[in-house]
N, C-alpha and C positions, 0 to 999 in steps of 0.2 A: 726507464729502468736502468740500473747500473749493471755495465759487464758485470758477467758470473760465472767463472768455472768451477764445474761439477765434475769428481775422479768415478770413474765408474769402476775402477781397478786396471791393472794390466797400461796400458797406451789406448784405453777409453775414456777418453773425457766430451762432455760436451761445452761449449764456450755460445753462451748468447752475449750478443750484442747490437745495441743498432735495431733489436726487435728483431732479428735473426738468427736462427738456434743451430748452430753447428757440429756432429758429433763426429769424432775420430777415432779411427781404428775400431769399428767394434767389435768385441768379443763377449757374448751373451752365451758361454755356454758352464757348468760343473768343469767338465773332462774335455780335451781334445790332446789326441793321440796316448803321448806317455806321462799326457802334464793332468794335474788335477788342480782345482779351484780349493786353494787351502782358506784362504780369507775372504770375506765378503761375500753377502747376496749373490747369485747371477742378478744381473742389473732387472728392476721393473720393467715393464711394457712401455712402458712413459718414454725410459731411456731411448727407445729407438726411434723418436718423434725426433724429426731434424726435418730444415727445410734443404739442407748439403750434409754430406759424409765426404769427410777425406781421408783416403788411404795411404798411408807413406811408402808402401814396398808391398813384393808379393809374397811372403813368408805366410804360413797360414795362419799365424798368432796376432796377423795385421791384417791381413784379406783374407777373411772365413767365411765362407758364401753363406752356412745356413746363418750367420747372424745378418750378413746381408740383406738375406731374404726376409727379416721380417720387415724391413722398409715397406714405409706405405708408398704407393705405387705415386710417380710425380717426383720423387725424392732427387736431386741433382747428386750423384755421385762421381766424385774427383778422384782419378788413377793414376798413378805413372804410365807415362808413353808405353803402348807395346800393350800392357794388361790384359787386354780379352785375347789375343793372338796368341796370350802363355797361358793363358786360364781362362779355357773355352766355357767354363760353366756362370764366366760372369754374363755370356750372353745371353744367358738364360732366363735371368732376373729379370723379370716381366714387368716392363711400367717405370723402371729406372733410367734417368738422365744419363750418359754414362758419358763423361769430358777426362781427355788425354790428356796430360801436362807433360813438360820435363821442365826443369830450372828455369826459371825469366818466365814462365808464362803465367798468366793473370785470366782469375774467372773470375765476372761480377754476380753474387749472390743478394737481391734484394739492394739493402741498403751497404753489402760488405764487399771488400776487393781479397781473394782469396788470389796469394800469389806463393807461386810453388818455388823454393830453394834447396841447394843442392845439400846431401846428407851421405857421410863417409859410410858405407855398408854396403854388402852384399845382398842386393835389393832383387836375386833371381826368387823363383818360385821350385825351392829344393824339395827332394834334393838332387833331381836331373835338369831342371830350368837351365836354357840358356841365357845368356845376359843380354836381353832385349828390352829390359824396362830398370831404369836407373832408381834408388834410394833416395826417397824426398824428404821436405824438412816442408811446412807451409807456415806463411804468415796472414793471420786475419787481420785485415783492416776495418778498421770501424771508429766507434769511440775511441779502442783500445788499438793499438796494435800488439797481439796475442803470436808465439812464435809456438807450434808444434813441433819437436826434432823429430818425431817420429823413433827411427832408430840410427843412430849414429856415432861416430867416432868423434872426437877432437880433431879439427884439420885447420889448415892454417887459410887465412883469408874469412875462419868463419864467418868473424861477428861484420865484416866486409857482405858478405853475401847476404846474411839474415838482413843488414840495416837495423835501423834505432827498433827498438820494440819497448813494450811497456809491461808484459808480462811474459815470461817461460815458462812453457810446458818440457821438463825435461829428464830424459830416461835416465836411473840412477842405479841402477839392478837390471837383475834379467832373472831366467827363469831355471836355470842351475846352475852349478857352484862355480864354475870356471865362465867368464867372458873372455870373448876371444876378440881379437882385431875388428874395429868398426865397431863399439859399443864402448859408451860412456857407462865408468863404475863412478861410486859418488867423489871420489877426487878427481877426477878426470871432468866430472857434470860440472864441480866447483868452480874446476880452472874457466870451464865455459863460462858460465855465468861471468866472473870478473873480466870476461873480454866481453859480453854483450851489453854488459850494465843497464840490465832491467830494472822497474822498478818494484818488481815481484817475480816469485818463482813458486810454481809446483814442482815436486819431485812425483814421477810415475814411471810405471816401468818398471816397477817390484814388487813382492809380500805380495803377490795374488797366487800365482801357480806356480808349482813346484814338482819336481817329477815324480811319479809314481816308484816309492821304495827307495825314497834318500832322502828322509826326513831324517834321519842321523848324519848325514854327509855335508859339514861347513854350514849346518842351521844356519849362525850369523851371515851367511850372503843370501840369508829370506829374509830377515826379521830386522837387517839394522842397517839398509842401503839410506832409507826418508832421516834418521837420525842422523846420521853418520856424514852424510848432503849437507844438515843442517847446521854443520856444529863445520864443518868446512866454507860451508858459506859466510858463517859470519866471520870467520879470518877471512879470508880473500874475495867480498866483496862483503862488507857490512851496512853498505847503503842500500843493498835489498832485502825485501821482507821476504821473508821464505816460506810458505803457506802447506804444512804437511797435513795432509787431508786423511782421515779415513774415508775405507770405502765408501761413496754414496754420498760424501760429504761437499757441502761448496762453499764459494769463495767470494767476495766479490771486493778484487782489490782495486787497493787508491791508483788509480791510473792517469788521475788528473794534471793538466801540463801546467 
């Protein structure tokens, strides 16, 4: 079967490959905190079928326990180092794998090499977290090598640490109106892409949640980060396909060497 990524909204995607089905970050809920679910479904029951979950940081928009918890019990879940020691309710989750990383380390899932790279952000668990668990980027290997930024800045050495990849998963938005330091907006996601030189990209990481009582406030940084990505990408890297998804929607790009 041909690698597939599937946007489930937000920094949820799932990526099979290799016959192994991987999902990231998820976020299965309407509402969490002040943010509401403006676009897309909350993802099916399907969505939380994975035989791994990786996590990139401990923000709760990336490591949400009750979506955790609907993992079926066996499920291998990947954390930045430190995770359960900042967020004791991960040791809760009954019947989960539960593997520490921080940058350079390597888990083998089935037929895939899940290896975790480093990602410019503030990867504590706010808004008191100490900084004991570092901001990850992961790349699956398989057929495909698939890179996840999770959440991150622009930093120098990146496309160095990521290595060659064949598809990007990468955040282009966020979730209101101002990004602050450690997060790629879609010029910023561009400039990446032309140093990683994939040969595809997802944009994700926007047009899902939005905060409660600022739907008038800078709409265009909900509604036009996937465009906006797109239309940058093809100036400054035009030999990659750029794959904007709606919610729910998948992919399955040419990855062939």
């Amino acid at each position: 079967m041909p690698m597939e990524v599937t946007w489930w909204g937000h920094a949820t995607c799932t990526v099979e490959d290799s016959g192994v089905r991987v999902l990231t970050d998820p976020l299965f809920v309407n509402r969490l905190a002040h943010l509401r679910r403006r676009r897309g479904a909350v993802p099916p029951a399907e969505a939380a079928v994975a035989d791994a979950v990786l996590v990139s940081h401990l923000h709760a928009d990336h490591l949400h326990l009750p979506s955790l918890a609907l993992l079926a019990p066996g499920t291998r879940l990947i954390v930045p180092r430190g995770a359960p020691r900042s967020v004791p309710g991960l040791r809760r989750l009954a019947g989960l794998h539960v593997t520490e990383v921080r940058p350079g380390d390597e888990v083998v899932v089935g037929e895939l090499r899940v290896r975790a790279v480093p990602a410019l952000h503030d990867g504590r668990r706010l808004p008191l977290g100490p900084h004991r668990s570092p901001a990850l980027g992961y790349v699956i290997e398989g057929d495909a090598q698939t890179y996840f930024a999770g959440d991150t800045g622009l930093f120098d050495g990146m496309a160095d640490a990521v290595g060659a990849i064949d598809v990007a998963l990468l955040p282009v938005g966020g979730w209101g109106p101002f990004l602050g330091h450690g997060h790629l907006d879609a010029d910023r996601a561009a400039r990446a892409l032309a140093a990683l030189a994939p040969r595809a990209a997802v944009p994700v990481h926007y047009g899902t949640y939005w905060p409660i009582g600022m739907d008038a406030v800078r709409p265009h940084e909900f509604h036009s980060p996937g465009d906006e990505f797109a239309r940058k990408a093809a100036r400054l890297a035009p030999r990659v396909a750029v794959h904007r998804l709606g919610h729910g929607e998948s992919v399955r790009p040419e990855v062939g060497r």
